[in-house]
PyMOL Python script that loads the backbone (N, CA, C, O; Angstrom):
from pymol import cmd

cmd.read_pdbstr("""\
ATOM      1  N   UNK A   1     -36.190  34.095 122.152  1.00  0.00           N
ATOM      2  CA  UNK A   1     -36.637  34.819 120.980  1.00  0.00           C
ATOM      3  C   UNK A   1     -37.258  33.815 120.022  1.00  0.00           C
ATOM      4  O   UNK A   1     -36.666  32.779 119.717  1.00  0.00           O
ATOM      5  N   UNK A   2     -38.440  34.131 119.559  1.00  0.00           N
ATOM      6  CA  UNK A   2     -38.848  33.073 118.852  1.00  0.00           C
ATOM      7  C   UNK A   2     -38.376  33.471 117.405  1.00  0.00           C
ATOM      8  O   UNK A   2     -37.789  34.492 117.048  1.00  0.00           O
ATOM      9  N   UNK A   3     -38.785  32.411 116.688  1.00  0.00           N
ATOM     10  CA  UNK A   3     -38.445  32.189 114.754  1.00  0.00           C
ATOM     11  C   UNK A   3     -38.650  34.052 114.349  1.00  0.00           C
ATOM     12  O   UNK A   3     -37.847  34.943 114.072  1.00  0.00           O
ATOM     13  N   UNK A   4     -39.899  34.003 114.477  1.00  0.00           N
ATOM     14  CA  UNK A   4     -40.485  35.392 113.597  1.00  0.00           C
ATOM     15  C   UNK A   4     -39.521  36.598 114.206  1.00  0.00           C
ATOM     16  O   UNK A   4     -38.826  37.112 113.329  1.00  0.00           O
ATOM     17  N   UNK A   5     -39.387  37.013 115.202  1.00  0.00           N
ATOM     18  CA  UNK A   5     -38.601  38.006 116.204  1.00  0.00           C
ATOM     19  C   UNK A   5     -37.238  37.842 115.068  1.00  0.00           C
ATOM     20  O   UNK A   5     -36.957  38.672 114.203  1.00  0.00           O
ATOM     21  N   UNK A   6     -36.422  36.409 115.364  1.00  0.00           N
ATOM     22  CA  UNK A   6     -35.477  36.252 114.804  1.00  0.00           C
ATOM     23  C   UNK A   6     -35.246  36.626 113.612  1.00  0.00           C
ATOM     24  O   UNK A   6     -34.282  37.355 113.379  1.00  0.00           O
ATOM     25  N   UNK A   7     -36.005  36.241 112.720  1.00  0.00           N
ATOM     26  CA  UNK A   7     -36.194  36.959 111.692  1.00  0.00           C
ATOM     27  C   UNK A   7     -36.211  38.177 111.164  1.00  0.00           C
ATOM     28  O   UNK A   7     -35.822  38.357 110.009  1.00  0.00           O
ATOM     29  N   UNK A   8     -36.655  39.157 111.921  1.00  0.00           N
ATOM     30  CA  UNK A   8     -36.831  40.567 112.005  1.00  0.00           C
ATOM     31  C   UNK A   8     -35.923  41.187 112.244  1.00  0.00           C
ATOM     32  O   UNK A   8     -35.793  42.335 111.819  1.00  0.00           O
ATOM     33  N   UNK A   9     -34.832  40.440 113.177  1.00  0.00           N
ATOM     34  CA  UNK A   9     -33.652  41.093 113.482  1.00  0.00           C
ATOM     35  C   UNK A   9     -32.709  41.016 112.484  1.00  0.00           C
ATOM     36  O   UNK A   9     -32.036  42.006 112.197  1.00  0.00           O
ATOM     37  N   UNK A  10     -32.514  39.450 111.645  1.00  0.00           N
ATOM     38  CA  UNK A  10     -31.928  39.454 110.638  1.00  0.00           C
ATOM     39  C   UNK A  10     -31.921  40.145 109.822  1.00  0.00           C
ATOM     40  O   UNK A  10     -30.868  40.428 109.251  1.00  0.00           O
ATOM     41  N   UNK A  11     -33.463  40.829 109.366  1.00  0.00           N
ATOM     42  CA  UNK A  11     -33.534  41.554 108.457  1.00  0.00           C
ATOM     43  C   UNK A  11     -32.743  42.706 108.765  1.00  0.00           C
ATOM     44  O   UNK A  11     -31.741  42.912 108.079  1.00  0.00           O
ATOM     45  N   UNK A  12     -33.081  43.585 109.809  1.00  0.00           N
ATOM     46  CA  UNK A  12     -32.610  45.094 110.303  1.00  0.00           C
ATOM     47  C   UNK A  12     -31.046  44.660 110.314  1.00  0.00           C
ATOM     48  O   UNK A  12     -30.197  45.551 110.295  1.00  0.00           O
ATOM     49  N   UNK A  13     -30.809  43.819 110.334  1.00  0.00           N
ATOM     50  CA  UNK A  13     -29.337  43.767 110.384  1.00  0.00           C
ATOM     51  C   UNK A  13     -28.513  43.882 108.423  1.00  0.00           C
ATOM     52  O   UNK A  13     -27.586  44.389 107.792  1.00  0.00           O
ATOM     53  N   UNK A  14     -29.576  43.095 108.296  1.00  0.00           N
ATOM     54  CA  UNK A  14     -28.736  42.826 106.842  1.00  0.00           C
ATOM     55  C   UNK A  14     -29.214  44.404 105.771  1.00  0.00           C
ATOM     56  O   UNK A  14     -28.793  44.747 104.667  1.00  0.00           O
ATOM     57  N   UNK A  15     -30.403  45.167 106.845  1.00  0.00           N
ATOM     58  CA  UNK A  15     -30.665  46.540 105.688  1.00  0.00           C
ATOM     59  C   UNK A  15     -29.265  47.328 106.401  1.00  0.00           C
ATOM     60  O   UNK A  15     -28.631  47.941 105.543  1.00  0.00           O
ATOM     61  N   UNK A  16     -28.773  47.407 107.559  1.00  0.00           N
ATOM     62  CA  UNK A  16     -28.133  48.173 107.904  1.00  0.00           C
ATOM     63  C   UNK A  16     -26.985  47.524 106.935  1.00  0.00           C
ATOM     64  O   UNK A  16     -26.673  48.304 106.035  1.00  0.00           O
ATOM     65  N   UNK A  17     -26.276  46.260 106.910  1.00  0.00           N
ATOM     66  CA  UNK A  17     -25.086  46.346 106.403  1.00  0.00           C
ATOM     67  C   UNK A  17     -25.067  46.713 105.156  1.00  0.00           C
ATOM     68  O   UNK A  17     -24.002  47.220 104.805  1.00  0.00           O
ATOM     69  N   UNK A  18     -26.057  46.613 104.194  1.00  0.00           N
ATOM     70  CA  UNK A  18     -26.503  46.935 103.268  1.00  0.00           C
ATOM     71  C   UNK A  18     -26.052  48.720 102.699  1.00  0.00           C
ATOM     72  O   UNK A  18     -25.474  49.054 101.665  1.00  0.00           O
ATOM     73  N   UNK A  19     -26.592  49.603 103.850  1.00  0.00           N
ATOM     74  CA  UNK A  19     -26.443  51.047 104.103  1.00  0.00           C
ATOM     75  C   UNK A  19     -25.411  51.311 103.707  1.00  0.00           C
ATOM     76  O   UNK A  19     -24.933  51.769 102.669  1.00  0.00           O
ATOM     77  N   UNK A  20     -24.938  50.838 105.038  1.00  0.00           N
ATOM     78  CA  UNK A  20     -23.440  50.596 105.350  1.00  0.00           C
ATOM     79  C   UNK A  20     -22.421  50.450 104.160  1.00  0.00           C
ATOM     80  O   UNK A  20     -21.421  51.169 104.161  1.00  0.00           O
ATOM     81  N   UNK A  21     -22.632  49.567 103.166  1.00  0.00           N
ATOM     82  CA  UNK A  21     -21.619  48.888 101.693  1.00  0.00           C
ATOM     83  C   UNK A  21     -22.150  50.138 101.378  1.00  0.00           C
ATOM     84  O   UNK A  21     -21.426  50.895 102.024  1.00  0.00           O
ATOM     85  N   UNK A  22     -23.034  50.885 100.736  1.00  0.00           N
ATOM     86  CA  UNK A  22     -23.224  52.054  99.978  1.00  0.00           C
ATOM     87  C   UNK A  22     -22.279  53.342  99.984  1.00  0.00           C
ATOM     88  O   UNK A  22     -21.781  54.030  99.093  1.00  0.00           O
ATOM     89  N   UNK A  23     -22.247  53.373 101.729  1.00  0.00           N
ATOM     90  CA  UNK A  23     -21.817  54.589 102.260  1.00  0.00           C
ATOM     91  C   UNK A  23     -20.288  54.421 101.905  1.00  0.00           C
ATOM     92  O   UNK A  23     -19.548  55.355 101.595  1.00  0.00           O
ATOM     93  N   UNK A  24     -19.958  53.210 101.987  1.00  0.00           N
ATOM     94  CA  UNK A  24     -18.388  52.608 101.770  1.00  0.00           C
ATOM     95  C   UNK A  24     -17.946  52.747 100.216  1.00  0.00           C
ATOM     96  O   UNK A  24     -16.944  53.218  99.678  1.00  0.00           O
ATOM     97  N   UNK A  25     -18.888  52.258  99.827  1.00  0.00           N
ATOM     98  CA  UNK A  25     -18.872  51.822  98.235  1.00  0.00           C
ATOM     99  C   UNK A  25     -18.896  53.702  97.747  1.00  0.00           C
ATOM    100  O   UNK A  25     -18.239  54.024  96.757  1.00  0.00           O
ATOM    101  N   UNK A  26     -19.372  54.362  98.218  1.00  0.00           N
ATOM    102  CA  UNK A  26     -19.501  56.085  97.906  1.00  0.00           C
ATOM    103  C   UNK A  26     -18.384  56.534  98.411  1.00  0.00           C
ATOM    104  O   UNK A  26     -17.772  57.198  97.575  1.00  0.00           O
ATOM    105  N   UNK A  27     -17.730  56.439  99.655  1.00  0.00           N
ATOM    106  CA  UNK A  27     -16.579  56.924  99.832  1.00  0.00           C
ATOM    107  C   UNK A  27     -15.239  56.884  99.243  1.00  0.00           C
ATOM    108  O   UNK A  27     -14.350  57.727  99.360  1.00  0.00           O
ATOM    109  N   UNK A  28     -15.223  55.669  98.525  1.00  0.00           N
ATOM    110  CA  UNK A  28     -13.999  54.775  98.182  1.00  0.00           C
ATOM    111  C   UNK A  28     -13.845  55.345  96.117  1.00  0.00           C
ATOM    112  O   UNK A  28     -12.979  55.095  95.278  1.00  0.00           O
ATOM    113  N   UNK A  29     -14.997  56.054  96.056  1.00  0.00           N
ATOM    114  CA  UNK A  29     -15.139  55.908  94.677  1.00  0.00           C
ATOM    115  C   UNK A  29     -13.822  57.717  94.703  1.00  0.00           C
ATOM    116  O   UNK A  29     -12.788  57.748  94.036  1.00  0.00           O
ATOM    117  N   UNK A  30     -14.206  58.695  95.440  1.00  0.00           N
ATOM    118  CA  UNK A  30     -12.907  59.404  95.253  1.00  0.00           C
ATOM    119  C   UNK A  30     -11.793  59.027  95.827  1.00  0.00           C
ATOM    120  O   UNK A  30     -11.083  60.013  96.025  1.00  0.00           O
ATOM    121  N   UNK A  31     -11.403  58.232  96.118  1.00  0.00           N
ATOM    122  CA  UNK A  31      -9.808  57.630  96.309  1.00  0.00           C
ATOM    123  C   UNK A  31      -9.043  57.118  95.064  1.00  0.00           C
ATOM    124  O   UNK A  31      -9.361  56.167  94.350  1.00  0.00           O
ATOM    125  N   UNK A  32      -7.926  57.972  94.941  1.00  0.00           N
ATOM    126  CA  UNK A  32      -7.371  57.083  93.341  1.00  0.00           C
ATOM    127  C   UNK A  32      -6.257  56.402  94.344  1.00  0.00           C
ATOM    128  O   UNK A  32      -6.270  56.697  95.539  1.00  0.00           O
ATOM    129  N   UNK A  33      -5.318  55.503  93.824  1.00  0.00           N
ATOM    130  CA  UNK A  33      -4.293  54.994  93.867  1.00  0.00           C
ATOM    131  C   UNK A  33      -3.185  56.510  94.188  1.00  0.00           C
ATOM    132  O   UNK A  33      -2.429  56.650  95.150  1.00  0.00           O
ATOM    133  N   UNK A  34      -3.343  57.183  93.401  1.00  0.00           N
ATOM    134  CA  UNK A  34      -2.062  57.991  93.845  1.00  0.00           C
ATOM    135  C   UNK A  34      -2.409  59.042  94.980  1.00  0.00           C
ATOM    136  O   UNK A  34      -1.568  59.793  95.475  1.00  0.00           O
ATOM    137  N   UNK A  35      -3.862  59.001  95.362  1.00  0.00           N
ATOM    138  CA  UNK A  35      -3.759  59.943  96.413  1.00  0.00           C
ATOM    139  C   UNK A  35      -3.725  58.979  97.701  1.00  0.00           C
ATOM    140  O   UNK A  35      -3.592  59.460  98.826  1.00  0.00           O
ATOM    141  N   UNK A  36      -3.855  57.556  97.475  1.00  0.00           N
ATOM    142  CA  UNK A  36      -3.737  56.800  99.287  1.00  0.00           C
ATOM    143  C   UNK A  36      -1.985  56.975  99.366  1.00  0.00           C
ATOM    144  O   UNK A  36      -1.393  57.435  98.390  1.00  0.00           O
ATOM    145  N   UNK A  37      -1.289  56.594 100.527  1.00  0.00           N
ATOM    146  CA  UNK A  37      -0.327  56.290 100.970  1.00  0.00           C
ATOM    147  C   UNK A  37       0.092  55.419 100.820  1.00  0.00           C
ATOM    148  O   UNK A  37      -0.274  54.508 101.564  1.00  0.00           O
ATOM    149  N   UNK A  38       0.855  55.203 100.044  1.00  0.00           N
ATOM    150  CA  UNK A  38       2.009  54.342  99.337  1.00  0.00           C
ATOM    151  C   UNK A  38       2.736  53.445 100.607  1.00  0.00           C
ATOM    152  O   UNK A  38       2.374  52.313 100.928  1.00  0.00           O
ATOM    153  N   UNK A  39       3.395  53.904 100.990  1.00  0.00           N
ATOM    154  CA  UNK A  39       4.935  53.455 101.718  1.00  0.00           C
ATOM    155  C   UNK A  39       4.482  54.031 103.105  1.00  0.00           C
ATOM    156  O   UNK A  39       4.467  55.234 103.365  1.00  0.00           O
ATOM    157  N   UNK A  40       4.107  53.004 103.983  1.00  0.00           N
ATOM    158  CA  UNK A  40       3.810  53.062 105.591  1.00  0.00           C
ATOM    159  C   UNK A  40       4.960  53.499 106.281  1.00  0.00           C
ATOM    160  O   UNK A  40       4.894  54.190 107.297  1.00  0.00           O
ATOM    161  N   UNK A  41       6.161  53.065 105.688  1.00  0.00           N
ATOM    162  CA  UNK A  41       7.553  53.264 106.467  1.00  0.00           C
ATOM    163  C   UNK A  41       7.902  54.506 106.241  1.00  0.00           C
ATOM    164  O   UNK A  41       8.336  55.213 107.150  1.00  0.00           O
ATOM    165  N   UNK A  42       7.731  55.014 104.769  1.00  0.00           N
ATOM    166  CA  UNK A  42       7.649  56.473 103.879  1.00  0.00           C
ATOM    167  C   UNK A  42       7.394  57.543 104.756  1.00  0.00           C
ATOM    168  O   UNK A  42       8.014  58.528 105.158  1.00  0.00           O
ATOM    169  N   UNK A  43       6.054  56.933 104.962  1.00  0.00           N
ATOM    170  CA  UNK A  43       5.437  58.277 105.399  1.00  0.00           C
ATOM    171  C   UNK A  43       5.373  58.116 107.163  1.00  0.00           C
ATOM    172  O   UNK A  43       5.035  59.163 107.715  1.00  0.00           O
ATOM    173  N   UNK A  44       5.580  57.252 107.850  1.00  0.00           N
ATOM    174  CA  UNK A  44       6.199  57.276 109.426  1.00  0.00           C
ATOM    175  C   UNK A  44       7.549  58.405 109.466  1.00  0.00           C
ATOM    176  O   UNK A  44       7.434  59.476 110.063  1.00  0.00           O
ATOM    177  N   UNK A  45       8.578  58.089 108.891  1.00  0.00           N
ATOM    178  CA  UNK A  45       9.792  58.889 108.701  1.00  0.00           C
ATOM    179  C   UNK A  45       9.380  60.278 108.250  1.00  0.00           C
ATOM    180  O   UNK A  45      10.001  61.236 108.711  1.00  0.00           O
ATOM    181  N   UNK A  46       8.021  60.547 107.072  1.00  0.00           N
ATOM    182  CA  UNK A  46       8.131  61.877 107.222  1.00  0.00           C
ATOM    183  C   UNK A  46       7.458  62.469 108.313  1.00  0.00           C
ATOM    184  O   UNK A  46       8.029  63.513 108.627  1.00  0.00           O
ATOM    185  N   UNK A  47       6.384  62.200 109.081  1.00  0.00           N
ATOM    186  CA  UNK A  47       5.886  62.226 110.288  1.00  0.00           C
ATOM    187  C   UNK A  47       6.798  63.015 111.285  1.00  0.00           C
ATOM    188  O   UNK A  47       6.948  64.144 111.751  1.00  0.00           O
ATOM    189  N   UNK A  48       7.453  61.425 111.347  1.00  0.00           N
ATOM    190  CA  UNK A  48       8.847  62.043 112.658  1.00  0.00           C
ATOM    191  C   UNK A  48       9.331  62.740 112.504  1.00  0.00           C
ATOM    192  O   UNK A  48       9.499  63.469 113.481  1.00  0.00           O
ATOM    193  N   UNK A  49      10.102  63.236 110.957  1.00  0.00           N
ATOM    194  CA  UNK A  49      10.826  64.143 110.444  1.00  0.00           C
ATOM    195  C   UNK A  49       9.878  65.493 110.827  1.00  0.00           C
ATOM    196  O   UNK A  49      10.350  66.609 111.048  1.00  0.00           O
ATOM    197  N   UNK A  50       9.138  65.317 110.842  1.00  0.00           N
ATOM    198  CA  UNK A  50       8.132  67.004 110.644  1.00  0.00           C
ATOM    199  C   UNK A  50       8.083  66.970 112.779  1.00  0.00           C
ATOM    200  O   UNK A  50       8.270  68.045 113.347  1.00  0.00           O
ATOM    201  N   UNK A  51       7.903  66.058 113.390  1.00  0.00           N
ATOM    202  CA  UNK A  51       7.898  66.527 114.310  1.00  0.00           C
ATOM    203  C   UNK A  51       8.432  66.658 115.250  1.00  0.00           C
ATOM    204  O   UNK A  51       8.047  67.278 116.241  1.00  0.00           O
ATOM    205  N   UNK A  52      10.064  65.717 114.987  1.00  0.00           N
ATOM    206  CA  UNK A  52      11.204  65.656 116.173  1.00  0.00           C
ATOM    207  C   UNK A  52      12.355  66.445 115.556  1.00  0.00           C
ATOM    208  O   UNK A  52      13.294  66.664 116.321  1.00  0.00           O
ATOM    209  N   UNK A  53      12.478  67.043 113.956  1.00  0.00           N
ATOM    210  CA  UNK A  53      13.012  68.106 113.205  1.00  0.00           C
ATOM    211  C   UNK A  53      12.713  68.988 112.765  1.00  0.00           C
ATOM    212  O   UNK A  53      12.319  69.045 111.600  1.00  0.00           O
ATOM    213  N   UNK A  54      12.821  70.265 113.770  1.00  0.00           N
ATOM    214  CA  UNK A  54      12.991  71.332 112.803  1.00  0.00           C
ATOM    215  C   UNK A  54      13.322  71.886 111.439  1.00  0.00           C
ATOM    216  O   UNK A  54      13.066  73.030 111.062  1.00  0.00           O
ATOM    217  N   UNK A  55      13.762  71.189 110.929  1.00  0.00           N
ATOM    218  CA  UNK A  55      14.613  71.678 109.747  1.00  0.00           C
ATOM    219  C   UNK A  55      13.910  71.109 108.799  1.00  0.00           C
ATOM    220  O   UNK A  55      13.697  71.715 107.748  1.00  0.00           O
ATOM    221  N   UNK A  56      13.562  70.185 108.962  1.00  0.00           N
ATOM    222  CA  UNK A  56      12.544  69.444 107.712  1.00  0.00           C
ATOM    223  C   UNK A  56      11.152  70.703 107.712  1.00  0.00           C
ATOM    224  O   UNK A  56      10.238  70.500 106.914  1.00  0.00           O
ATOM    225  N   UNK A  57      11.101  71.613 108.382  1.00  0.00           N
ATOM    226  CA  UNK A  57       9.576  72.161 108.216  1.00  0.00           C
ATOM    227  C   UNK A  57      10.295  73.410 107.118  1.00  0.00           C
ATOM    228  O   UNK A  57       9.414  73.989 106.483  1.00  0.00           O
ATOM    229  N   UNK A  58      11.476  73.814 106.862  1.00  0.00           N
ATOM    230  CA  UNK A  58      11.639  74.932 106.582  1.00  0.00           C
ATOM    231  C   UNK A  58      11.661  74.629 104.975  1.00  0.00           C
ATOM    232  O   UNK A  58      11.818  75.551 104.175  1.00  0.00           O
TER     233      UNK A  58
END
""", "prot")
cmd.dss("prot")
cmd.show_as("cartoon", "prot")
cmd.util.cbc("prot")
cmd.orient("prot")
């Protein structure tokens, strides 16, 4: 691949990541703190609870 080629690819690469941060940077803007998931362990246990207990659904 010569210089110029190389070049070209760099570019298409760096508009895509570019896209890419926007689409991220837009998604992330409705996420507050209290609607992500807190407690990984939290919410594994309620998981299991909902699906190896009955009784937790009622």
């Amino acid at each position: 691949m010569d210089n110029i080629g190389a070049i070209a690819l760099l570019e298409s690469v760096l508009t895509a990541f570019e896209a890419a941060k926007k689409l991220l940077t837009t998604a992330q803007v409705p996420l507050s703190p209290k609607n992500l998931l807190r407690e990984i362990r939290e919410t594994g246990a309620t998981l299991d609870c909902f699906a190896y207990d009955p009784s937790c659904q009622e």
